[in-house]
SEDODREN-561119 format. One record per residue (C-alpha): residue number from 1; z negated, x negated, y. Coordinates in pm, 1 decimal, padded with zeros to 6 digits, always signed. Last residue first. Example, Ala and Ser with C-alpha at 12.3 -4.5 7.8 and 13.67 -1.06 7.14 Angstrom:
2
+-----+----------+----------+----------+
:   k :       c3 :       c1 :       c2 :
+-----+----------+----------+----------+
:   2 : -00714.0 : -01367.0 : -00106.0 :
:   1 : -00780.0 : -01230.0 : -00450.0 :
+-----+----------+----------+----------+
//
This chain:
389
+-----+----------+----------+----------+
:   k :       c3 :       c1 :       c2 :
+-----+----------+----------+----------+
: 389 : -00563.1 : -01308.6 : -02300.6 :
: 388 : -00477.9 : -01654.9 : -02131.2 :
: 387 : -00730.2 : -01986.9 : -02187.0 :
: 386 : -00669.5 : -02298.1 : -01935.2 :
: 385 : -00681.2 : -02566.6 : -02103.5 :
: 384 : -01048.4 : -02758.0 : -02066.4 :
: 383 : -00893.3 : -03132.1 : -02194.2 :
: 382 : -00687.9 : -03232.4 : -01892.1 :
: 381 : -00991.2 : -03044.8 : -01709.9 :
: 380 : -01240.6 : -03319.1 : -01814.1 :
: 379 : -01492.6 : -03195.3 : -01555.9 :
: 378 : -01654.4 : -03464.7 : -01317.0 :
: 377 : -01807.2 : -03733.4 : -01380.4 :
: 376 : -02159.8 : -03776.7 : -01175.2 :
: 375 : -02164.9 : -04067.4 : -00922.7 :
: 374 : -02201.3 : -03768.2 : -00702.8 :
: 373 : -02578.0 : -03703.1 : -00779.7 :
: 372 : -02660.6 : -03392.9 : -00541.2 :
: 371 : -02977.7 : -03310.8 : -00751.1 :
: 370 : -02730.7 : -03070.7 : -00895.5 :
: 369 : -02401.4 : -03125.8 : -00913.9 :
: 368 : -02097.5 : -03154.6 : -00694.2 :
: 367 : -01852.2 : -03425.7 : -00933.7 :
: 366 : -01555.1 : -03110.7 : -00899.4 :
: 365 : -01499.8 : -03196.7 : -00509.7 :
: 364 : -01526.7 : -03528.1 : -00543.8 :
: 363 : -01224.9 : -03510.4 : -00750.4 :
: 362 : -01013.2 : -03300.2 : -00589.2 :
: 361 : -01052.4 : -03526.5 : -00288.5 :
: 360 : -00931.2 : -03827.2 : -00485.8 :
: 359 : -00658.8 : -03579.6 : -00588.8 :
: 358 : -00534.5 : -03521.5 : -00251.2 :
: 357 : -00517.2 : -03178.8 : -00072.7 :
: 356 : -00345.3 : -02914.6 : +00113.2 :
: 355 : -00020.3 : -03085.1 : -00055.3 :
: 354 : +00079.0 : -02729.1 : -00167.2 :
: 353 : -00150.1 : -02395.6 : -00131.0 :
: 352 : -00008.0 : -02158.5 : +00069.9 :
: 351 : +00386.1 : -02133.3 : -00047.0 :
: 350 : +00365.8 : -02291.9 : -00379.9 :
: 349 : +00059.1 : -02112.3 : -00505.3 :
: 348 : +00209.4 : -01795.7 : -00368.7 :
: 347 : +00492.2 : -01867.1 : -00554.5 :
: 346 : +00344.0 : -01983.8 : -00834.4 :
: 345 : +00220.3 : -01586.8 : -00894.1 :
: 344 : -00136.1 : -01464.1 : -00903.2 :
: 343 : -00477.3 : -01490.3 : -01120.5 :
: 342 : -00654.5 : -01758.0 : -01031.0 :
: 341 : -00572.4 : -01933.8 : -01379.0 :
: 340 : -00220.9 : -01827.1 : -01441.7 :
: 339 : -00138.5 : -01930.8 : -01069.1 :
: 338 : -00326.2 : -02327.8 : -01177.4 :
: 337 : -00198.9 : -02314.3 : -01508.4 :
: 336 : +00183.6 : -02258.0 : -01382.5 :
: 335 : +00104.4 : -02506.0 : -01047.1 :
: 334 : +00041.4 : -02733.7 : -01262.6 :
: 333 : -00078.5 : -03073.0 : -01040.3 :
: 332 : -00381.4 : -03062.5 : -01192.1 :
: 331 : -00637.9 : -03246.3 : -00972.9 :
: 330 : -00440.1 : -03086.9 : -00620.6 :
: 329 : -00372.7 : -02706.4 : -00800.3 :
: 328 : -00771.5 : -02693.4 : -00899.2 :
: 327 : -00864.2 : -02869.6 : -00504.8 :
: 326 : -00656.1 : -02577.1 : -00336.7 :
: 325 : -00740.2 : -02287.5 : -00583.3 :
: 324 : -01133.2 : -02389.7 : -00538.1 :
: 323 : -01152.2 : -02427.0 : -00151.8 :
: 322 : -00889.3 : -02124.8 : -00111.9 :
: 321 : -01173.3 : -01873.8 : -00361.7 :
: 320 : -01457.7 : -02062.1 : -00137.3 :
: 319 : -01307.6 : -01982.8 : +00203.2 :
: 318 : -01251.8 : -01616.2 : +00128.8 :
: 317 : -01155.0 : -01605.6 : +00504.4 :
: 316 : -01274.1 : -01984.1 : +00661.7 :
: 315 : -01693.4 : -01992.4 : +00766.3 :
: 314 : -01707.9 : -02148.9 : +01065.2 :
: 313 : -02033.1 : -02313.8 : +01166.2 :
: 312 : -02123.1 : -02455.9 : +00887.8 :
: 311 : -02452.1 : -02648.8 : +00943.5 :
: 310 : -02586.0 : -02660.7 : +00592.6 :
: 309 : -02897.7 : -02469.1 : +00697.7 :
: 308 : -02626.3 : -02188.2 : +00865.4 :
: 307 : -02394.5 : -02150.8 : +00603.4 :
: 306 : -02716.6 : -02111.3 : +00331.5 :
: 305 : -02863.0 : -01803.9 : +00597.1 :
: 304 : -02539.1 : -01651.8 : +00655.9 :
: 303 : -02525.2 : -01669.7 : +00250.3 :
: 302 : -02855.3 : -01497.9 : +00203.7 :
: 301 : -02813.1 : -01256.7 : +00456.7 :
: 300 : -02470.1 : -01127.3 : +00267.9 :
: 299 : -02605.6 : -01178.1 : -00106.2 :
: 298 : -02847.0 : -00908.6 : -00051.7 :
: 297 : -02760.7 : -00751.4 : -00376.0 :
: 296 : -02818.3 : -01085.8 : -00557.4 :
: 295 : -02457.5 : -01183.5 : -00692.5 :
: 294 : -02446.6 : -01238.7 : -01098.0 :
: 293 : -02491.8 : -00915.3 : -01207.5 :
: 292 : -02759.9 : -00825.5 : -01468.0 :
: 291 : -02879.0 : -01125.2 : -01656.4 :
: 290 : -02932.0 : -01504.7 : -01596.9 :
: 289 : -03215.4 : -01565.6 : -01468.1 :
: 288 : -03355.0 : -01912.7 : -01278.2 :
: 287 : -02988.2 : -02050.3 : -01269.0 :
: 286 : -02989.3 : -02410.9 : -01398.4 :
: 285 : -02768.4 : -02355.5 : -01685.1 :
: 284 : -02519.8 : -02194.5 : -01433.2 :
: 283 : -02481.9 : -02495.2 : -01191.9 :
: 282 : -02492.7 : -02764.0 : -01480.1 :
: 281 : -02142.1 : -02539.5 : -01642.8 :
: 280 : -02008.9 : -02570.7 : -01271.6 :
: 279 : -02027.5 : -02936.0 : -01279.7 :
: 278 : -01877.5 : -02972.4 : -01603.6 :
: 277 : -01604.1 : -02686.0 : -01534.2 :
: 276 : -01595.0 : -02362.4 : -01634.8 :
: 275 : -01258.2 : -02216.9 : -01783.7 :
: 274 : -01145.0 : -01860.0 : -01600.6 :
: 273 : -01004.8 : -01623.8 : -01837.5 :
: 272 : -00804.0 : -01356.2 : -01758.4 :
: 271 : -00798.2 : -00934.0 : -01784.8 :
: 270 : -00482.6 : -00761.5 : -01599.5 :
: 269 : -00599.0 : -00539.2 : -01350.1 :
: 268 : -00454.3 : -00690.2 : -01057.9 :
: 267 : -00774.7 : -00737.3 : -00846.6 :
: 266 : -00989.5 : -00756.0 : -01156.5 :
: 265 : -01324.4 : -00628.5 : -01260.1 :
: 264 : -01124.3 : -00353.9 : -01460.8 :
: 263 : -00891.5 : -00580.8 : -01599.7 :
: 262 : -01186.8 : -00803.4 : -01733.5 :
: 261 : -01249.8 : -01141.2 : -01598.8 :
: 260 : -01442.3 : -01332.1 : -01835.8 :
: 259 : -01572.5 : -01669.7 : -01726.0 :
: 258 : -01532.6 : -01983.2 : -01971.6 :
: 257 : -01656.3 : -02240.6 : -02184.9 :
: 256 : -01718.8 : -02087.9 : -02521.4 :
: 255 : -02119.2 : -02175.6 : -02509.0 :
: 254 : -02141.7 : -02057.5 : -02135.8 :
: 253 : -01951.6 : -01734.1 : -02166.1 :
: 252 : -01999.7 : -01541.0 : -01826.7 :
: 251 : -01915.0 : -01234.6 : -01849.4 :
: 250 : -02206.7 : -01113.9 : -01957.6 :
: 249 : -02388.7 : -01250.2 : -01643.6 :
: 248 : -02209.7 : -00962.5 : -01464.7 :
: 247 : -01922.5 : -01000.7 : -01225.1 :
: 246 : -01875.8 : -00699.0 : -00994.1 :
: 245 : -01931.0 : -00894.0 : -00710.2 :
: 244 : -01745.6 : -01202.2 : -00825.0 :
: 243 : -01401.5 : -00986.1 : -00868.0 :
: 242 : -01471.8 : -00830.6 : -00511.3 :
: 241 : -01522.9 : -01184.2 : -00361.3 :
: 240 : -01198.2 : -01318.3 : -00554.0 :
: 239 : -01318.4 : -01596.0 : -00844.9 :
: 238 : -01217.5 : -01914.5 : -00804.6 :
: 237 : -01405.8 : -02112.7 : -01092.2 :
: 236 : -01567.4 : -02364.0 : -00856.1 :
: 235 : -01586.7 : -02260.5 : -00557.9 :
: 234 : -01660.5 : -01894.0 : -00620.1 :
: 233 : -01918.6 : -01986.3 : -00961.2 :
: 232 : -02128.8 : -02211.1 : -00733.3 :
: 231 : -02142.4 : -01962.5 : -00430.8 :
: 230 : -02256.3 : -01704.5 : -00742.5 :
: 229 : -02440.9 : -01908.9 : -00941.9 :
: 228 : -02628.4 : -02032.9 : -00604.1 :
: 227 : -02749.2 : -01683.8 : -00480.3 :
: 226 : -03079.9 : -01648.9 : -00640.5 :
: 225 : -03170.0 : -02028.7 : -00535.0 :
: 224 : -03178.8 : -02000.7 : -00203.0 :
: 223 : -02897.2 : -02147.3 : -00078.8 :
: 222 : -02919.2 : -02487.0 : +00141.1 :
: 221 : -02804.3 : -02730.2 : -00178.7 :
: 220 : -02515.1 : -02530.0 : -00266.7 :
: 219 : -02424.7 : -02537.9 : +00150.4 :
: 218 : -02498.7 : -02904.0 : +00114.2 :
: 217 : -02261.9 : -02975.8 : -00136.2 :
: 216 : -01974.3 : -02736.2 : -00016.1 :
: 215 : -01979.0 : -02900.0 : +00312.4 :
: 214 : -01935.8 : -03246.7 : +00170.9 :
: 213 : -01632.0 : -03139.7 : -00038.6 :
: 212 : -01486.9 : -03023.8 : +00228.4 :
: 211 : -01414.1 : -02648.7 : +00326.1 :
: 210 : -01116.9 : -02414.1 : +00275.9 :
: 209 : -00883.6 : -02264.0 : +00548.2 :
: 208 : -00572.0 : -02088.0 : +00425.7 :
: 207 : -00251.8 : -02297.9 : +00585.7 :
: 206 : -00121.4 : -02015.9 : +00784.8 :
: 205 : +00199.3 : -01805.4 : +00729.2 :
: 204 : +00317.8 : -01643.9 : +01057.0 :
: 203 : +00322.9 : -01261.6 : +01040.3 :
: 202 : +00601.5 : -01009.8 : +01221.7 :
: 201 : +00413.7 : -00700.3 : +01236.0 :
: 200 : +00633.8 : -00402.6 : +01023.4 :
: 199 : +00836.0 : -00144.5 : +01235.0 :
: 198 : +00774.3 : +00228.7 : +01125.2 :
: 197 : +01086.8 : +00408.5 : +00919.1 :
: 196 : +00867.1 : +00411.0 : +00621.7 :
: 195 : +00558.1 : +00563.1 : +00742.6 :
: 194 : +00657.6 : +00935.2 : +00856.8 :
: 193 : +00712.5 : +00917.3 : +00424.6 :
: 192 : +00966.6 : +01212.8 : +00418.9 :
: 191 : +00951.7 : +01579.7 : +00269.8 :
: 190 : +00590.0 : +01640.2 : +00344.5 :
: 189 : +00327.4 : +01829.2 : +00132.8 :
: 188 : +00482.4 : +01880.5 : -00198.7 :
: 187 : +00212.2 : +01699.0 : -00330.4 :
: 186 : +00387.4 : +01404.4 : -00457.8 :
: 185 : +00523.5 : +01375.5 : -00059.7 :
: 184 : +00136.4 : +01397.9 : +00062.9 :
: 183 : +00085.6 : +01070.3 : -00167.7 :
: 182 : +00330.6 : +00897.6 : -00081.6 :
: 181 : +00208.7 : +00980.5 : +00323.9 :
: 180 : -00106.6 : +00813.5 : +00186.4 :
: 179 : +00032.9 : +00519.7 : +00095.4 :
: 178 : +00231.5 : +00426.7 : +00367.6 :
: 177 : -00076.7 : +00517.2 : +00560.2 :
: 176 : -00235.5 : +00241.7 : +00346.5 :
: 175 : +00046.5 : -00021.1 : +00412.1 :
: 174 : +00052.1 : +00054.0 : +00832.5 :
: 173 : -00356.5 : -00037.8 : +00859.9 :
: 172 : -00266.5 : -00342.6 : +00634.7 :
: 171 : +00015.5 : -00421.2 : +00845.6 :
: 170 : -00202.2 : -00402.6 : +01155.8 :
: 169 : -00449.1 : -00580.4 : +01007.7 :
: 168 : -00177.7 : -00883.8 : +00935.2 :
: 167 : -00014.7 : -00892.8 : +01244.1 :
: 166 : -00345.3 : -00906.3 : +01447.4 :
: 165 : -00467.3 : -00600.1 : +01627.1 :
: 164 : -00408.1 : -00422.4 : +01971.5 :
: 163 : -00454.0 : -00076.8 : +01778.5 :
: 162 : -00197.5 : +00065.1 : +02022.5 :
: 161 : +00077.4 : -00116.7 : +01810.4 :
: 160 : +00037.6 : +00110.6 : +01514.4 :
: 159 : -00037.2 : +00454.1 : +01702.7 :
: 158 : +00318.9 : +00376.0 : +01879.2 :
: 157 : +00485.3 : +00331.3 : +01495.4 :
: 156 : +00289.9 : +00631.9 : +01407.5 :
: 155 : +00415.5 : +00890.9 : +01691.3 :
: 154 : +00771.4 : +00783.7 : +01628.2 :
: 153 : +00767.0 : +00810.0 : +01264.7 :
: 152 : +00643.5 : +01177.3 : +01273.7 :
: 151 : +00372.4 : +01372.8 : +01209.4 :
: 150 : +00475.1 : +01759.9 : +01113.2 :
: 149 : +00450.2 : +01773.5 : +00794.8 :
: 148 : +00130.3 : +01614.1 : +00775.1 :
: 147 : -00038.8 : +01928.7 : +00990.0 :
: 146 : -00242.4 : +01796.5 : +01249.2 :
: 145 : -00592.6 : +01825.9 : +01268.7 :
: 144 : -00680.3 : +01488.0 : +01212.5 :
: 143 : -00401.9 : +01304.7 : +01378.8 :
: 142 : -00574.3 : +01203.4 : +01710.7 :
: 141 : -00729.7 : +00884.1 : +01680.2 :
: 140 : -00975.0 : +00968.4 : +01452.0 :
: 139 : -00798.2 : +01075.8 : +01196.7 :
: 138 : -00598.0 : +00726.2 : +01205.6 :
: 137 : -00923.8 : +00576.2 : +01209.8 :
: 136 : -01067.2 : +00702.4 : +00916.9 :
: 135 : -00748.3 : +00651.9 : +00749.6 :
: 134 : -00821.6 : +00315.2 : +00794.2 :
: 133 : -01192.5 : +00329.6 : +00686.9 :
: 132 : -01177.0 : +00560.9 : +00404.6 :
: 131 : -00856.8 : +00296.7 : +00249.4 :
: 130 : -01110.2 : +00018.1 : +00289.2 :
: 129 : -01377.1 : +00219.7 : +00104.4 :
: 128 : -01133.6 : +00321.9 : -00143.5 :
: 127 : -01041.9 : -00099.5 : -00195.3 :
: 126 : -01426.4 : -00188.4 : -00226.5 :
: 125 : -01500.5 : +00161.9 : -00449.8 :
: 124 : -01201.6 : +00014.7 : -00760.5 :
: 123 : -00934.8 : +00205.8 : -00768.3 :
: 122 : -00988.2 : +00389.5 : -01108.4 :
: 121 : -00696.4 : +00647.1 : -01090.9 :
: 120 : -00985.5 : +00921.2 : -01018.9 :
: 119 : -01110.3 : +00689.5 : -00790.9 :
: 118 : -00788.6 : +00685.0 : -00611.0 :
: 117 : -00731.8 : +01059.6 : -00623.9 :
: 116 : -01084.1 : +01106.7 : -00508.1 :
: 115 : -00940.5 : +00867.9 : -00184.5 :
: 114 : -00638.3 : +01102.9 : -00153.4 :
: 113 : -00821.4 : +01435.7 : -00144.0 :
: 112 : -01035.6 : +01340.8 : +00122.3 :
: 111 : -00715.3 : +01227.4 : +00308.0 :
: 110 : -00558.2 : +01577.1 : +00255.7 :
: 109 : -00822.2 : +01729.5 : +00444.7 :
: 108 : -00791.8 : +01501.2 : +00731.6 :
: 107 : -00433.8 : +01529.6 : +00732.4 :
: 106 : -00400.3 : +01914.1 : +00691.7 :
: 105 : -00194.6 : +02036.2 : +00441.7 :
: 104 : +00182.9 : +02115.3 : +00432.3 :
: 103 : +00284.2 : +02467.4 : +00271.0 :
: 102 : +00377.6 : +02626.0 : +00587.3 :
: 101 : +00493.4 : +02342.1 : +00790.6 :
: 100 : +00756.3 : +02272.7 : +00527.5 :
:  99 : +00890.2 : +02638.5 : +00569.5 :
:  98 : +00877.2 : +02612.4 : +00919.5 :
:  97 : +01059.6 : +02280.4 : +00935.9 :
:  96 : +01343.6 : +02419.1 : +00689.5 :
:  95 : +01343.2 : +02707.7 : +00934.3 :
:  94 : +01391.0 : +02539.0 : +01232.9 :
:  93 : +01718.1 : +02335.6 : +01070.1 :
:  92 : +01854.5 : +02637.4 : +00970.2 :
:  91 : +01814.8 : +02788.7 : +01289.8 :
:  90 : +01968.6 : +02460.7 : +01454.5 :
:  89 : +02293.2 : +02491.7 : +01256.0 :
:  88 : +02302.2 : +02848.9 : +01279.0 :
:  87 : +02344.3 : +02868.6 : +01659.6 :
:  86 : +02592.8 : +02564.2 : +01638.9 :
:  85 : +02625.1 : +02186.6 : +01611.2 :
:  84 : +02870.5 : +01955.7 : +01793.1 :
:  83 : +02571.9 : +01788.7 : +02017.9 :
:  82 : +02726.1 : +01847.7 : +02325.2 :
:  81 : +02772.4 : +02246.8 : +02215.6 :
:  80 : +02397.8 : +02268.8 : +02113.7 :
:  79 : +02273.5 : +02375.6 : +02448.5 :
:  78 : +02543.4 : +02641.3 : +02564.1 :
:  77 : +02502.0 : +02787.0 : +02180.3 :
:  76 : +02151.4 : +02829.8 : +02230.6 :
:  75 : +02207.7 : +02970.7 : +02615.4 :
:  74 : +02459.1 : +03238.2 : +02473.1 :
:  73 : +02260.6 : +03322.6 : +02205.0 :
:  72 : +01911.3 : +03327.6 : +02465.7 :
:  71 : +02159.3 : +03595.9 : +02653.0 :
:  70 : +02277.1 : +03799.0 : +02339.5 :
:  69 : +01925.9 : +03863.8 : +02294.0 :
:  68 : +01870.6 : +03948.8 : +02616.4 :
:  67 : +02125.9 : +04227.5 : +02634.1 :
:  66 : +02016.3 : +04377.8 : +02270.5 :
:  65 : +02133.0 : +04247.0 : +01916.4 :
:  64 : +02092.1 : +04601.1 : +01738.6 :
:  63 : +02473.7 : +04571.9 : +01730.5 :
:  62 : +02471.4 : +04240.5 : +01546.4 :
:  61 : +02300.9 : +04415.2 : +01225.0 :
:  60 : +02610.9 : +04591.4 : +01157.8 :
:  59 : +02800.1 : +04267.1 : +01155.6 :
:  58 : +02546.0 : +04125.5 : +00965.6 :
:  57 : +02569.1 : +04373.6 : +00700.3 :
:  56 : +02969.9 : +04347.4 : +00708.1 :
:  55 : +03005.9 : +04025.4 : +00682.6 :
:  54 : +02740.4 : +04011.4 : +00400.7 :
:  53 : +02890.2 : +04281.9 : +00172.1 :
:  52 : +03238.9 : +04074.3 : +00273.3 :
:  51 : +03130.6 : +03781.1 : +00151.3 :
:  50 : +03015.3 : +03905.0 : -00133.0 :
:  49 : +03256.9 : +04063.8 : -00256.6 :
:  48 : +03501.1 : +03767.9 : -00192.6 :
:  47 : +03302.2 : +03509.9 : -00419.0 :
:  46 : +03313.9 : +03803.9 : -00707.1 :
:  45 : +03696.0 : +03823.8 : -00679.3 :
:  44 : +03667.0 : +03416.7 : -00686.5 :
:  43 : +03466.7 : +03417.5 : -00985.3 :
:  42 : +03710.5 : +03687.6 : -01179.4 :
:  41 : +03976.4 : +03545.7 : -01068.1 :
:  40 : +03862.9 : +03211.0 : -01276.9 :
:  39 : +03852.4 : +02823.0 : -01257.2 :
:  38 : +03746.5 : +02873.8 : -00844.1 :
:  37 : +03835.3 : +02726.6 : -00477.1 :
:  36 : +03714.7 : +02765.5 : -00167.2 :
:  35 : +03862.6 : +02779.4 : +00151.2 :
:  34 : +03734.0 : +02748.9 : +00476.0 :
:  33 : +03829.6 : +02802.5 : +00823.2 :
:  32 : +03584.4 : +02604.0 : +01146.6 :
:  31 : +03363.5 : +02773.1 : +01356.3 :
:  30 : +03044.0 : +02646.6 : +01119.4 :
:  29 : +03215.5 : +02877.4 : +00894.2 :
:  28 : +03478.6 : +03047.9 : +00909.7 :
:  27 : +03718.2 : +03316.7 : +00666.1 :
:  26 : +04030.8 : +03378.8 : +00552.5 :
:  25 : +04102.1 : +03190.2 : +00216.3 :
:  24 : +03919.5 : +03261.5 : -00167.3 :
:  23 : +04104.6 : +03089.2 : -00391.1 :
:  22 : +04232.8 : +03065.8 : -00760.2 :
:  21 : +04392.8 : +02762.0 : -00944.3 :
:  20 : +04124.1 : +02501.5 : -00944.0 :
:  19 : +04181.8 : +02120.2 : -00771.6 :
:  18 : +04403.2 : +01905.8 : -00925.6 :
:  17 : +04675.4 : +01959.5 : -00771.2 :
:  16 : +04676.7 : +02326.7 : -00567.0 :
:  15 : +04890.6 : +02542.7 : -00713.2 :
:  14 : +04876.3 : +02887.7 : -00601.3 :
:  13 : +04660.8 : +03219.3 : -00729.1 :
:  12 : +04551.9 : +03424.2 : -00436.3 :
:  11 : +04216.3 : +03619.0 : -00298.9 :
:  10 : +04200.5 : +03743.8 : +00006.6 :
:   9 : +04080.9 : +03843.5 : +00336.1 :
:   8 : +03732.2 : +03753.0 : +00409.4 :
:   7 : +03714.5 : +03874.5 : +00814.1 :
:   6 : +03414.8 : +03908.5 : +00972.9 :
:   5 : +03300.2 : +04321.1 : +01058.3 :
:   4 : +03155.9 : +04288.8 : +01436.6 :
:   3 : +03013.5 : +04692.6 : +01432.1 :
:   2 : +03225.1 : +04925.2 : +01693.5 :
:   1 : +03030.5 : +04948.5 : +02006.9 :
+-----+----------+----------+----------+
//
């Protein structure tokens, strides 16, 4: 059998507009003729060369092709014809995956490397711990061993409604495997996020829940007396739990008037101050000791135990940072010092937080004091402005 040579006949010089003068004409590719065009003879006499070196290597290569070879061609080309692609279309497509399959990493090893990436980019250990948990899960549920390259978008969007969760922890579970297929893409790991192309849980806003004044009272009342600067310092300064926990009775500047939060203690990492109020400034002073961190380290049983001698029942998510941004924004009316105060955006202030409450409630809510004496005034905030690093 003579050796299949393919043809690259020539090289000519024509005018062709605007496109460059010399051209290389007489060959396929993809079944189809092609013609390519150079500034130079030299280039195109080159271009030619070596089209016909490799013409006639492969051809000489294609008699080695024996009878079941050329079957599984046939069949390959058979398969791909409805789809308009041929033999070297799909090779080139396996061999991209290969090749990405053969430098991508293992998700459960990779995800070990992603959370000391985070604490090496000083996430704080509340938000690594979440991310250990969710990828935790993902591993668990059958991705572990797999290589990253190879997970697709179908296979997470069907993990993601399998959990059977709400909107929201669904989206949260979908926003940190976002993040971690980032991360396997800075690597070199993966081409495409899997992640991006999944479908996002459609969410319903909700009024956030917050408690009454006369809840708040007792429940400051009920705790033992370790944890009150902290309950008293969430509802009434507005501190986020993980912002409180890592709050430190240094922080807390009783003779300027306000609470420090530094960018590393906060949620955005930008560093704010938080003014103290009257009745929160009679809160602190009373505190048995104030040094180390503010929250006792079993601040959990101590505040199931204060919810359940004030008879609350349900305790609202983060219900004392809501209580405090809902009765600030309702005595101030500024939504601008209000945001700049807890540390977000007036839109969020707008959207969550508007007409939740009435300033005669605001009020009563900053007069809690010790002793429970509510005929005490409460803080002057028209005077207290609200103090931006």
């Amino acid at each position: 059998m003579r050796p299949l040579i393919l043809s690259v006949r020539k090289v000519t010089s024509e005018s062709h507009g605007d496109r460059k003068p010399w051209m290389v004409s007489g060959f396929r590719e993809n079944g189809r003729k092609r013609r390519l065009f150079f500034a130079t003879k030299v280039l195109a006499d080159a271009e030619l060369e070596r089209r016909k070196t490799e013409s006639a290597k492969f051809g000489r290569l294609s008699q080695d092709l024996d009878a079941q070879d050329r079957i599984e061609a046939a069949k390959a080309k058979d398969m791909l014809a409805p789809f308009g692609k041929r033999i070297g279309d799909a090779v080139a497509h396996y061999v991209e995956y290969l090749s990405r399959s053969a430098k991508s990493a293992i998700v459960a090893e990779l995800r070990d490397q992603y959370l000391d990436a985070l604490r090496a980019d000083g996430r704080g250990e509340r938000h690594v711990a979440d991310v250990k948990t969710r990828l935790g899960r993902f591993c668990d549920d059958g991705f572990a061993d797999r290589l990253v390259a190879t997970v697709e978008t179908p296979e997470i969007d069907d993990w993601l409604r399998g959990l059977h969760l709400s909107p929201v922890s669904r989206n949260n579970f979908r926003r940190v495997c976002h993040g971690f297929f980032s991360f396997a893409i800075a690597r070199g790991y993966c081409v495409d996020n899997a992640v991006a192309g999944t479908s996002k849980a459609s969410t319903v806003d909700k009024e956030p829940g917050i408690l009454t004044p006369a809840q708040f009272d007792r429940l400051l009342h009920a705790a033992d007396e370790s944890l009150r600067p902290a309950l008293a310092i969430g509802g009434l300064a507005g501190l986020r739990p993980a912002e409180l926990h890592r709050l430190t009775w240094d922080d807390v500047h009783l003779d300027e008037g306000h609470i420090e939060v530094s960018a590393k203690k906060s949620k955005t990492a930008s560093r704010r101050l938080v003014p103290i109020s009257d009745n929160l400034q009679a809160w602190l002073m009373s505190a048995p000791n104030r040094k180390g961190t503010v929250s006792p380290t079993n601040e959990r049983l101590l505040t199931l135990a204060a919810r359940e001698a004030a008879g609350i029942e349900t305790w609202p998510s983060d219900a004392l940072r809501h209580s405090w941004v809902t009765y600030r924004f309702a005595l101030t009316g500024d939504a601008a010092r209000t945001a700049a105060e807890a540390g977000h955006d007036q839109a969020v202030l707008h959207r969550h937080y508007r007409a939740l409450a009435t300033p005669a409630t605001a009020q009563k809510w900053f007069a809690i004091v010790p002793g429970g004496d509510q005929a005490a005034a409460p803080v002057p905030f028209d005077q207290a402005a609200a103090a931006q690093a």
